[in-house]
N, C-alpha and C positions, 0 to 999 in steps of 0.2 A: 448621745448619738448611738445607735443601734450598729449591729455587724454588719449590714446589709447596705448602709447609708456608709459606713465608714469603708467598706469593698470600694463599694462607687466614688467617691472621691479621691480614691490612692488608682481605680485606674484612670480616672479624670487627671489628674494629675500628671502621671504615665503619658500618657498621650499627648500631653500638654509639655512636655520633658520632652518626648521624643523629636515631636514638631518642630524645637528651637535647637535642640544637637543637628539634627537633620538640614536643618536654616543655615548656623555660623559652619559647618562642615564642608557643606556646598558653596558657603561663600568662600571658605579658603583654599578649597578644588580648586573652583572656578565651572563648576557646573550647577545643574540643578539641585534643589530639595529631593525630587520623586526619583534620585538616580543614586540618591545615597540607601545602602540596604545594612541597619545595623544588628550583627550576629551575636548572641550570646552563646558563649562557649560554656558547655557543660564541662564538672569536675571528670576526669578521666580515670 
């Protein structure tokens, strides 16, 4: 697998991660998927 093949499937992946964090978060709200917005905090 090449560097370029192997980007693409870690952010496929990624996205695919976010989609179901984004999914069970919303379920245990009790709101939507598109209302949850997840932050990554840089080192400070």
């Amino acid at each position: 697998m090449n560097e370029k093949s192997t980007i693409k499937e870690l952010l496929s992946q990624l996205a695919n991660n976010e989609h179901w964090v984004k999914t069970i978060v919303a379920t245990y709200l009790g709101v939507k998927p598109e209302q949850i917005v997840i932050m990554v905090k840089g080192e400070d």
